[in-house]
Structures are given as structure tokens and as C-alpha cells.
C-alpha positions in Angstrom: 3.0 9.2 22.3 4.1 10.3 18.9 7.5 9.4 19.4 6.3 6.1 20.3 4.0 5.5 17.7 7.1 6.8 14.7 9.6 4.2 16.4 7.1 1.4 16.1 6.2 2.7 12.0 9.9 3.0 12.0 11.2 -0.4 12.9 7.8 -2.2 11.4 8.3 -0.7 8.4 11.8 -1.6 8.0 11.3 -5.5 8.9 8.7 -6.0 6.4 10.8 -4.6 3.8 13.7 -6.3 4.5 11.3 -9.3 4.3 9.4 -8.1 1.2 13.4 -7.9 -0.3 14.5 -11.4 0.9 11.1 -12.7 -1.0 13.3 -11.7 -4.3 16.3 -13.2 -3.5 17.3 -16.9 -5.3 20.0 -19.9 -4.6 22.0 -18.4 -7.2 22.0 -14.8 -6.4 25.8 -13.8 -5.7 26.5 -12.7 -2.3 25.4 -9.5 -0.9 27.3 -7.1 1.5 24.7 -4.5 1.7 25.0 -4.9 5.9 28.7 -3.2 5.3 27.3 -0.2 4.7 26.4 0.1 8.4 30.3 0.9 9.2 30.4 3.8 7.1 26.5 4.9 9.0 27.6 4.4 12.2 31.0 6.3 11.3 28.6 9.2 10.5 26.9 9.6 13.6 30.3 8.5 15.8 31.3 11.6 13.4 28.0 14.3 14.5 28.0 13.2 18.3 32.3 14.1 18.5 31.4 17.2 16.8 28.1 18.1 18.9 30.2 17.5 21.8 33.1 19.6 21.1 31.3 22.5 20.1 33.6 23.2 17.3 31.1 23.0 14.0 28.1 25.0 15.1 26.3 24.2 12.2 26.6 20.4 12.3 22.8 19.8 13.0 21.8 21.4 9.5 24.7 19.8 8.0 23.6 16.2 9.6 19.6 16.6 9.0 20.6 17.7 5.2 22.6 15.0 5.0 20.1 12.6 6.1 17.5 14.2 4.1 20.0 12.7 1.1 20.5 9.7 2.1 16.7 9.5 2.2 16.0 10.6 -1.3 18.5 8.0 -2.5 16.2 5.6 -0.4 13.5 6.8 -2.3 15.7 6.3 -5.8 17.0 3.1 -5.0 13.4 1.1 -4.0 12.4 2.1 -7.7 14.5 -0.8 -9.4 14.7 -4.0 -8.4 18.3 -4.1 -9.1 19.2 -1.4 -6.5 16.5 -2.0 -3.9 18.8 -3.5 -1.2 21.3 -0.5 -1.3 18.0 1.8 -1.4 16.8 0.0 1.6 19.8 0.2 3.3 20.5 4.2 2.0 16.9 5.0 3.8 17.5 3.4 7.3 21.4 5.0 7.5 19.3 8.2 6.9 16.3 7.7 9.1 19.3 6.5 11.9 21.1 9.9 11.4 17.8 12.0 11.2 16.9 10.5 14.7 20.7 11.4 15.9 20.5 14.8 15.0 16.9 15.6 15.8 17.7 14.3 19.3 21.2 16.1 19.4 19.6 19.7 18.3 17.1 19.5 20.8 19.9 19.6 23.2 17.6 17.1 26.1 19.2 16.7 29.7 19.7 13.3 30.9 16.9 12.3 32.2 14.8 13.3 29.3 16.9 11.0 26.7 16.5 8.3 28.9 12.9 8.4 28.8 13.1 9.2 25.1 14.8 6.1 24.5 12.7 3.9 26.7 9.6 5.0 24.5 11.5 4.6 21.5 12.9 0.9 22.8 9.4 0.2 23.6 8.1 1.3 20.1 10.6 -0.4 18.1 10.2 -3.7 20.0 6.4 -3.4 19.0 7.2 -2.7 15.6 9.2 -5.6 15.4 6.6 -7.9 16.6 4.6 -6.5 14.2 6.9 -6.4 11.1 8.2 -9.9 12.0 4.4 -11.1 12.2 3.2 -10.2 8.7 2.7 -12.4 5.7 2.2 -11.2 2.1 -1.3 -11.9 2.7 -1.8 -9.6 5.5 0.3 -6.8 4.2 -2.3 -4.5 2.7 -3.9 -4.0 6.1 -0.8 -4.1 8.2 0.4 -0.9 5.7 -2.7 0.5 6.0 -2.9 0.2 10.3 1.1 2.0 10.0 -0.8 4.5 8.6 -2.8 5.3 11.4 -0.2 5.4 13.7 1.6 8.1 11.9 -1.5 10.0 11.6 -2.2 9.8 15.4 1.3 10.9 16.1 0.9 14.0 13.7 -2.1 15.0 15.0 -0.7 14.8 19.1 2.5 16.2 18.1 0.5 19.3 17.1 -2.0 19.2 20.0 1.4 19.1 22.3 3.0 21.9 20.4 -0.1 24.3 21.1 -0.4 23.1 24.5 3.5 24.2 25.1 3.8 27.2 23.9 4.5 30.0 26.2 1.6 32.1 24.8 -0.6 31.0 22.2 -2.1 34.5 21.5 1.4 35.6 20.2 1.9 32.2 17.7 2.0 33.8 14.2 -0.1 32.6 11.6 2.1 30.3 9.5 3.2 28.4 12.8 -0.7 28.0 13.5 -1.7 27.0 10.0 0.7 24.1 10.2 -1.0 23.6 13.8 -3.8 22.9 12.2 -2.6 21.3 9.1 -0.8 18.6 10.6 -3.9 17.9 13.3 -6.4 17.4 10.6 -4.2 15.5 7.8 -3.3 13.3 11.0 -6.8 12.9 12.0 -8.2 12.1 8.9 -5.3 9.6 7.7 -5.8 8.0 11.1 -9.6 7.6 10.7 -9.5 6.5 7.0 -6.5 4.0 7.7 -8.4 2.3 10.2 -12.0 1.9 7.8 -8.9 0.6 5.2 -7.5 -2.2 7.7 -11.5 -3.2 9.0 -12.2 -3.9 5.0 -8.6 -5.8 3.9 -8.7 -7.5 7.3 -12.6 -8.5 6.7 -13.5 -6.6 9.7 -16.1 -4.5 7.5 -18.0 -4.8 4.7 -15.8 -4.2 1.6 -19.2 -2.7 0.2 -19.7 0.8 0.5 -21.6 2.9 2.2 -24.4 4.8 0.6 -25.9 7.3 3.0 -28.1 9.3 0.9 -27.0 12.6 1.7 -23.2 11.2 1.4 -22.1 14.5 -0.3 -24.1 17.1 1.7 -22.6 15.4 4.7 -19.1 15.5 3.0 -19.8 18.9 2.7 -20.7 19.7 5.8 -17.8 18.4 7.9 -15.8 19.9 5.4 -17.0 23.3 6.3 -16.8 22.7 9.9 -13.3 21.8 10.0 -12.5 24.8 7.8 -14.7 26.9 10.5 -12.7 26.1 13.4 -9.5 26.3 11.6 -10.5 30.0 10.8 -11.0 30.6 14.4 -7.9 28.9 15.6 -5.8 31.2 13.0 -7.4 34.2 14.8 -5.0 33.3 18.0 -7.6 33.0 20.7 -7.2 32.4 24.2 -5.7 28.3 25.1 -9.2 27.7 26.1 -11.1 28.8 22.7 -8.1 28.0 20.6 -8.3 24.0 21.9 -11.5 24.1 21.6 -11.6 25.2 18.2 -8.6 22.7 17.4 -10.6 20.0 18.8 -13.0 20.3 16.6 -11.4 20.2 14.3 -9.7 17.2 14.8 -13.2 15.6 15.4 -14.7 16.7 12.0 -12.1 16.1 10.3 -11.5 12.5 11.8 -15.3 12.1 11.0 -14.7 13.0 7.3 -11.7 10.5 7.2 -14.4 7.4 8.4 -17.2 8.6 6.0 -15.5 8.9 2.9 -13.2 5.9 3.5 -16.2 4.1 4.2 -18.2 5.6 0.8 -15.1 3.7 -1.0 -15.8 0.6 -2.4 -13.3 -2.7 -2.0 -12.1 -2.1 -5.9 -10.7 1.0 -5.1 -8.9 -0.2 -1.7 -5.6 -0.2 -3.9 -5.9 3.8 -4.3 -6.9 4.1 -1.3 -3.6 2.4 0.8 -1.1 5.1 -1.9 -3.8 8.4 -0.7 -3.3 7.5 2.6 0.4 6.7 2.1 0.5 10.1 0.8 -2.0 11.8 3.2 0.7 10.5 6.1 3.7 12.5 4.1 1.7 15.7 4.3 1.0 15.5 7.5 4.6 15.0 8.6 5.7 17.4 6.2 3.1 20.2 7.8 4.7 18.7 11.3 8.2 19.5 10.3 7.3 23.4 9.5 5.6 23.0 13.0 8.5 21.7 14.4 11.1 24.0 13.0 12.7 20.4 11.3 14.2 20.1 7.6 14.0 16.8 7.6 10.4 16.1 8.4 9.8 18.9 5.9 12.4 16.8 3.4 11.0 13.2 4.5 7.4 14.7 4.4 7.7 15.7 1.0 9.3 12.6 0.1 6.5 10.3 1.1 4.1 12.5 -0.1 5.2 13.5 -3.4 5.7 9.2 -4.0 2.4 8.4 -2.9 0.5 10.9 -5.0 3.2 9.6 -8.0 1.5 6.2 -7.2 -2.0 7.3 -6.9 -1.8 8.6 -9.8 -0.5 5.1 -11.5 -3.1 3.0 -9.9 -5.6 5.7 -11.4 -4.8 5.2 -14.3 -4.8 1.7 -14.2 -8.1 1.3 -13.4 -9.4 4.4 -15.3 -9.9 6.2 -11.8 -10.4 10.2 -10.7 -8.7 10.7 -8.4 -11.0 13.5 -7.3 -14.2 10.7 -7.1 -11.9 8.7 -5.1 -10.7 10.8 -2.1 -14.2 12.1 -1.9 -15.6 8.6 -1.8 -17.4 8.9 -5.2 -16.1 6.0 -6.5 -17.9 2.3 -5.8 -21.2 3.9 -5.4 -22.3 4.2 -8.7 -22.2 2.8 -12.3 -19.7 5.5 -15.1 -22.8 5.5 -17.5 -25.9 6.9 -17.1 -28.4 3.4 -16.7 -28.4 0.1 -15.1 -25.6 -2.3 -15.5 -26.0 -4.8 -18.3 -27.4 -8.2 -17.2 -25.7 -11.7 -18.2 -27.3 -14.7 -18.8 -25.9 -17.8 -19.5 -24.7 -21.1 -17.7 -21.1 -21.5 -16.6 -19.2 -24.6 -18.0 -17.5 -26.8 -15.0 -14.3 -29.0 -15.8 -12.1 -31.1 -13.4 -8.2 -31.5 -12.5 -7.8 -34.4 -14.7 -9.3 -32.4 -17.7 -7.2 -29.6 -17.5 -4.3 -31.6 -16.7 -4.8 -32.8 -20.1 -5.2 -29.3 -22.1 -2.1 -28.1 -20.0 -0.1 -30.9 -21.6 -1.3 -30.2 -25.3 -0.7 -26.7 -25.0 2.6 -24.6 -25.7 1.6 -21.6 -25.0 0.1 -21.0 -21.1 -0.4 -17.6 -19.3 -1.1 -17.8 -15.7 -3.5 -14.7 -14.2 -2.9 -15.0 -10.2 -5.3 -13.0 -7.8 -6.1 -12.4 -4.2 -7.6 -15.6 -4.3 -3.9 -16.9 -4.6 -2.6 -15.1 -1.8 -5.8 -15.9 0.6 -5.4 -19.8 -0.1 -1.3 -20.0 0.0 -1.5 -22.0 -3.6 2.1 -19.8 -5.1 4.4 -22.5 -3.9 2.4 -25.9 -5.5 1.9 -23.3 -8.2 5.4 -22.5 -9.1 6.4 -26.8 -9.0 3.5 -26.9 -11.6 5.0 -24.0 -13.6 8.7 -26.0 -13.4 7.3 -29.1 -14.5 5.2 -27.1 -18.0 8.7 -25.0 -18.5 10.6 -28.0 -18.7 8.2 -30.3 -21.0 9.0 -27.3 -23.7 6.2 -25.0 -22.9 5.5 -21.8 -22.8 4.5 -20.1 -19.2 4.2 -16.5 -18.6 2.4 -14.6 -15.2 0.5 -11.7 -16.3 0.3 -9.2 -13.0 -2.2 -6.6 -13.1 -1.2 -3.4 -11.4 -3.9 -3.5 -8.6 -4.4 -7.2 -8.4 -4.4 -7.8 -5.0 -5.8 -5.4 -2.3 -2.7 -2.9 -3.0 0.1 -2.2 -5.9 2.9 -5.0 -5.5 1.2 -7.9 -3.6 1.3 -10.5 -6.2 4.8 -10.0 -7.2 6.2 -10.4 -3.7 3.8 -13.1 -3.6 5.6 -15.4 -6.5 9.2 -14.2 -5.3 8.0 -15.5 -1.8 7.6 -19.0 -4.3 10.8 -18.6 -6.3 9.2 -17.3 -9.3 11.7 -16.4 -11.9 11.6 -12.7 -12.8 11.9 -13.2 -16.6 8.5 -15.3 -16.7 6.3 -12.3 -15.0 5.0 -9.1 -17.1 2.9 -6.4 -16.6 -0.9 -5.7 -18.0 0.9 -3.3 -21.1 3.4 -6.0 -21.8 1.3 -9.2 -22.4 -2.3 -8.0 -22.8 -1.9 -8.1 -26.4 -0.7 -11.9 -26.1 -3.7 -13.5 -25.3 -4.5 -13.6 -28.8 -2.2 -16.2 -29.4 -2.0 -17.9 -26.2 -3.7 -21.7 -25.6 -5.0 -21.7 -22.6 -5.0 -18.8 -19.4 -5.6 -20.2 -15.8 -7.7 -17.4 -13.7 -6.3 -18.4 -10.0 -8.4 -16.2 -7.6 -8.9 -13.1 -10.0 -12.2 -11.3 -10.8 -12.4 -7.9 -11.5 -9.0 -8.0 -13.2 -9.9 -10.2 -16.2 -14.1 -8.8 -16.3 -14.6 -8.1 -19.5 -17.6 -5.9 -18.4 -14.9 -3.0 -18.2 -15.0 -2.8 -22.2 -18.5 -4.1 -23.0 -20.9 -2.4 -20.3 -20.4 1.6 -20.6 -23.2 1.2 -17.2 -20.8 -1.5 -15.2 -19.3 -0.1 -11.9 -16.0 -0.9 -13.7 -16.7 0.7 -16.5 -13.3 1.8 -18.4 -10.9 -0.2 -16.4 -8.0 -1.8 -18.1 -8.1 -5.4 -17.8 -6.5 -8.4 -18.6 -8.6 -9.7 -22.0 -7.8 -13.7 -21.4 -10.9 -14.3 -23.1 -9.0 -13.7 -26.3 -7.4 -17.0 -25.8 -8.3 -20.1 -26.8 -9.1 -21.7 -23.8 -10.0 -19.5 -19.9 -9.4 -22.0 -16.8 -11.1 -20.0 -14.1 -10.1 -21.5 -10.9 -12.0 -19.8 -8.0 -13.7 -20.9 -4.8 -17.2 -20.4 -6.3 -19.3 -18.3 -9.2 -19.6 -15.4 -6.6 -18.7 -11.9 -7.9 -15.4 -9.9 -7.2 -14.2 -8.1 -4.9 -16.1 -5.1 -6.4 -19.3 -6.7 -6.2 -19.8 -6.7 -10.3 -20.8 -10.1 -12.4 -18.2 -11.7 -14.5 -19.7 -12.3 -18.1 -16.5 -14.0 -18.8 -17.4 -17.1 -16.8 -20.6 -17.6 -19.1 -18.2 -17.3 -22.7 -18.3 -20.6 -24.7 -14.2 -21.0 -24.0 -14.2 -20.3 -20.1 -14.4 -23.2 -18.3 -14.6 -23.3 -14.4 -12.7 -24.9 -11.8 -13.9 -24.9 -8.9 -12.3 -25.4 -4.8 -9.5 -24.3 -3.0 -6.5 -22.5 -4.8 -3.9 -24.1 -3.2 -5.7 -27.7 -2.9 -6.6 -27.4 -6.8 -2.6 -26.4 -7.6 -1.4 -29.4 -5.7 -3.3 -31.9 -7.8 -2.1 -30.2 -11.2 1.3 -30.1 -10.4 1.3 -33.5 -9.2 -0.8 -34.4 -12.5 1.0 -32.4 -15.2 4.7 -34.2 -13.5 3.2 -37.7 -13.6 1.6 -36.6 -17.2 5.6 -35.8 -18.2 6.9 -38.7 -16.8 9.0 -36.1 -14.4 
């Protein structure tokens, strides 16, 4: 099962970034021979099977898994630049391929157990390639967050196997127990909290959250009881005391995973996918010192360490503990001490042909993309409208906010997806001082982003979150499907300001009428 489960993580995971990749790529890109370096991979492992055959380097399996374990980190390196992501990509898989080589070649199987191995892992890797093959931009968020789950459920029954194996489980020490235990309950509560993650991208739950009223209390006490039966699973009782104290634990702790997912609300659905990212590190990482395995231990650490790294960024983008987050404090409550400031006011509605017309006056335009973008499929019309404003002389420029989207990244692949050029798409700390001087701003499906409750109301739910201020600029176009709140649930005073206008209807039916519009306006 949890060899299954990997091989299907494995080979998903690797489609959709090869597609996320291919998003970037442009007409006038030079040729790439990043596939070549699968001659020198497979030369590796043509290099560790002679070896493991003749017998002559008895140290080959540490020698292949540390290798590996490099080849990984430079995965890791490489996937941090745009300009070396390919050869990242490429440095991860050759190391994930060897890993897999040498795990199978130190476990020393007979014939009949590789072939089964491999049937499971054919099977997997077929799935994940349905899978990875299968997912959109749109649909990424949730199809991260269900891989998630998968590698929690196979942490949490390769440690249930392990106990059930060993010879004697009264004589397993304590630090082979502990990571017993470790791996079952990071595994169970990554696989519980990725699946409340997927039901609220995927709209299968309310993105709302919960509010028991003795949220922390129960918190609490499934945090206790999972500690409890850890204690007496480290004691090394009999198999019958010592599963039934592991099961427990796998049930509380699964039951925290739900509940304080759950208590999250849908604005912090961005910190949750990188805790869970990282929550699936730790557990593999506890699985390799289970396992006696380097490389989990290496790979482990590796995922783990770089999705706390990106917690910690989103956090700080939107002003987050990361504390009130994994315990589901966040979304529940306002950061001051009374009740949310209320706006009043009227919002000002405009048409196509109207902002057709301020598009073509203006020189300077910043467009603000959201999930709303993504949902309706409006980047492509979006991107011929962009072509048509660059080459009347103007001035066009994407602000991205770190967590627009539902997690960090999804709008970027989204314009690359289009074509959009690199050099015309900046980050909140780059432009957010440009509004100032900028003519007009379209909004296109963003809400809590651009709220300028996050600076006015100390009370608001989003109080303290950097935002884009396009109510700076002369003139907001707000293009949204209606004058419903975000994502977070919070009001938007910005769509009552005297310089917001809104456009309402469908994204990618409103972007097809401007382009058309501001061509025809150009004479283009």
C-alpha cells in the first residue's frame, strides 16, 4: 500500500511539473536538451546494479542512496530559479530514479517479491499519470493538497507494517518506537488535514470555518490522547496493547488533523497546502529513521525543511502566526479586540465600452489577476488585450500577490500557461508603491488581495495583511462576477471608494470584449 500510494505521488508529481515548466516556455526559447541528462542517469544505475551484482563494492548502497540524496538537494536548488528549473527538475527525478534503485537493491528481495513490487509500483505510477496528466492550473491547489494525503497514508501504514513485522515488539528500543509513532501520527494527521484542504479548494466544503465552541478544549484534548498512547506504546507492551495503543493514536491524531484543518478559514488555505507540504516531509523523514534509510531521512528533511521555508513566506505575507494557523486559530476571529468596521456606501457600475475608452487614454495600466481569473479561464483573451495596450505605447504591468490564488505560484503558471512575458509581471514589494502613479488598475477576480480593510480596520479578520493598495490609482476597474465578499468572507470597502468602478460578469466573457474593443479602438 505505501509503495503504491509513493509511485502514484511520484509519477503525479513529476507530470504536473513538467507541465507547470512547459507553461514557461515561449516560441523563442532556444532549444533545450535537458532529456540528455537521462544517459548519464541511467549510466548511474547500469553503474550500481553491475556493482550490486558482482559483489565487489560492499558499500555501494550508501554510496548510491548518498548520491541520490545529492542529486535531490540540487533538485531542491535548481526549482528556486526560474532560469535553472528544468535542470532542477530533471536533477530530482535522476535522484528519486536512483533512490528507488538502491532502496530496492539493499533490500536484497527474491524474485518473486520484485515482481510484485513492480506490479504495485507500475500500477501506481500509471494512476499518477492519469492524475498528473488530468490537472489544470485551476485544479492544482487541490490536486497538491489530495498528493498530500497519499503520502501521509503511506507513512502512517508503513509504520503500522513495521510494528506488525517485527520479530518481537517487546525488545524494539525506544528510538525505533518513537519514530513508530512519529511517522503514524504526522501521517495520520497530514492525511486527515489534506483531505479537509482538497473538500474546501475543490468546493466540496464550506471554505468557512468551523467554530465549535470548545474548539481549543477539544484541540486539547486529542492532543493529550495521542500523546497518552504514544507514552504507552514507548513502554514496549505486548503486540496486542502496543496496536492498540498505536491505533489510537492514529485515530486521535487523524481526528486533530480534520478539526483543526476544518477551524481554518479559506484565506489561510495558501499556508495551509506549504504546512502540509511540510507535515508530509516529517513524516517521511521520521519513516526513514524507522526504516533504517538515508535517503528518506535526506528527502524527508528536504521537503520538510522547504515547506516550513515557505510557510514561513506566506506568513509573512499575509501577516500570519504560524502558531494560530496549525492550531486552527486563524479565520475564526477578528486581530482586534471589537467588531469589524461596517461600510456603507453604493458601488459605481460601468460597462465594456466605457472602460474600453479609459484603457485607451491611459499610459500607465496595472492588471491585479485573482482566482476569479483562473476559475473563468479569462488569461488567454487577457494576454491579446495586454498585446494590443503594449503595442499602442502603453504601459502594462501584472502585479502578483504572493497568496493570490488558493496556493503560492498559481497565478504565475496561470499567465505563462497564456504567454505572458516575464518582464511585465512583479511581485507585491516591487510594484505596490506604483499605484500612486498608475491610471487605471483592472481587479480580475481578486478580493481579499487588494481589501483595503487590512490597513484601515485594526477589528477586520484581515487585519495586518499586506495588500495590493490599487486604490491609490487614479482609476480601480473591479471586474468580478458579483459584489459578494472574498474568499475570506470579509467586505471590500474598496468597491464603495469614489474611483472604483465595477464591472460586472464573467472573467473570461468580459476579457474577450475588451480585447476585441481596445484592437478595434487601435485600428490593430
Amino acid at each position: 500500500l505505501a509503495t503504491g500510494l509513493s509511485t502514484v505521488n511520484i509519477a503525479g508529481g513529476f507530470i504536473v511539473t513538467t507541465k507547470m515548466l512547459d507553461m514557461f516556455k515561449r516560441p523563442d526559447d532556444p532549444p533545450e536538451y535537458y532529456h540528455y541528462y537521462g544517459a548519464p542517469a541511467l549510466g548511474l544505475a547500469a553503474a550500481y546494479g553491475a556493482a550490486k551484482v558482482s559483489g565487489t563494492a560492499p558499500q555501494i548502497d550508501a554510496a548510491a542512496g548518498t548520491l541520490a540524496g545529492l542529486l535531490c538537494i540540487g533538485g531542491i536548488a535548481g526549482l528556486s530559479s526560474q532560469t535553472t528549473a528544468r535542470l532542477g527538475s530533471a536533477s530530482g527525478q535522476a535522484g528519486v530514479g536512483l533512490g528507488i534503485a538502491a532502496t530496492l537493491g539493499h533490500l536484497g528481495m527474491n524474485t518473486g517479491q520484485l515482481g510484485t513490487t513492480f506490479g504495485v509500483m507500475g500500477a501506481g505510477a500509471l494512476a499518477g499519470s492519469y492524475i498528473g496528466n488530468r490537472v489544470e492550473p485551476t485544479s492544482l491547489p487541490q490536486t497538491v493538497a489530495a498528493f498530500h494525503s497519499l503520502v501521509g497514508v503511506a507513512a502512517s501504514a508503513a509504520a503500522v507494517g513495521d510494528y506488525l513485522n517485527a520479530a518481537d515488539v517487546t525488545k524494539l528500543d525506544g528510538v525505533h518506537l518513537s519514530t513508530v509513532y512519529l511517522a503514524s501520527i504526522i501521517g495520520s494527521v497530514t492525511f486527515t488535514g489534506s483531505l479537509v484542504a482538497f473538500g474546501k479548494l475543490d468546493g466540496r466544503m464550506d471554505s468557512a470555518p468551523m467554530k465549535l465552541e470548545y474548539r481549543d478544549q477539544i484541540n486539547g484534548g486529542l492532543g493529550l490522547a495521542t500523546l497518552g498512547a504514544g507514552g504507552v506504546l514507548m513502554g514496549a507492551p505486548e503486540l496486542g496493547v502496543g496496536m492498540g495503543a498505536l491505533g489510537s493514536a492514529l485515530t486521535t491524531s487523524g481526528a486533530l488533523g480534520w478539526h483543526m484543518t476544518a477551524s481554518i478559514g479559506g484565506a489561510d488555505m495558501p499556508v495551509v497546502i506549504t504546512v502540509l507540504n511540510s507535515y508530509s516531509g516529517w513524516a517521511l523523514c521520521a519513516e526513514g529513521f524507522m526504516l533504517d534509510q538515508p535517503l528518506m531521512v535526506t528527502v524527508g528533511a528536504l521537503i520538510g525543511c522547504s515547506g516550513a521555508a515557505l510557510t514561513k513566506i506566506m506568513c509573512d505575507a499575509m501577516n500570519r502566526d504560524i502558531i494560530s494557523v496549525i492550531l486552527g486559530g486563524f479565520g475564526t476571529k477578528a486581530s482586534g479586540g471589537g467588531d469589524a468596521m461596517v461600510f456603507e456606501g453604493e458601488a459605481s457600475m460601468t460597462n465594456v465600452e466605457e472602460v474600453i475608452n479609459q484603457l485607451s487614454e491611459a499610459e500607465s495600466v496595472i492588471i491585479v489577476p485573482g482566482y476569479g481569473l483562473a476559475v473563468a479561464k479569462g488569461q488567454y483573451p487577457l494576454k491579446e488585450m495586454v498585446e494590443s495596450l503594449r503595442e499602442a505605447g502603453k504601459k502594462v504591468r501584472f502585479a502578483i500577490h504572493p497568496v493570490a490564488g488558493r496556493m503560492p505560484g498559481q497565478l504565475n503558471v496561470l499567465l505563462a500557461e497564456a504567454g505572458v512575458p516575464y518582464d511585465i509581471v512583479e511581485e507585491l514589494e516591487e510594484i505596490n508603491d506604483d499605484f500612486d502613479d498608475t491610471d487605471i488598475v483592472l481587479v480580475i477576480g481578486a478580493n481579499d488581495t487588494v481589501n483595503s480593510a487590512a490597513e484601515d480596520d485594526p477589528n477586520s479578520e484581515i487585519a495586518g495583511m499586506p495588500v495590493m493598495r490599487v486604490w491609490k490609482s487614479k482609476q480601480v476597474i473591479v471586474m468580478k462576477r458579483s459584489l459578494a465578499a472574498g474568499y475570506a468572507g470579509v467586505d471590500n470597502p474598496v468597491f464603495l471608494k469614489e474611483n472604483t468602478d465595477m464591472l460586472l460578469g464573467d472573467a473570461k466573457d468580459t476579457c474577450e470584449k475588451l480585447a476585441s474593443g481596445v484592437k478595434a479602438k487601435f485600428g490593430q
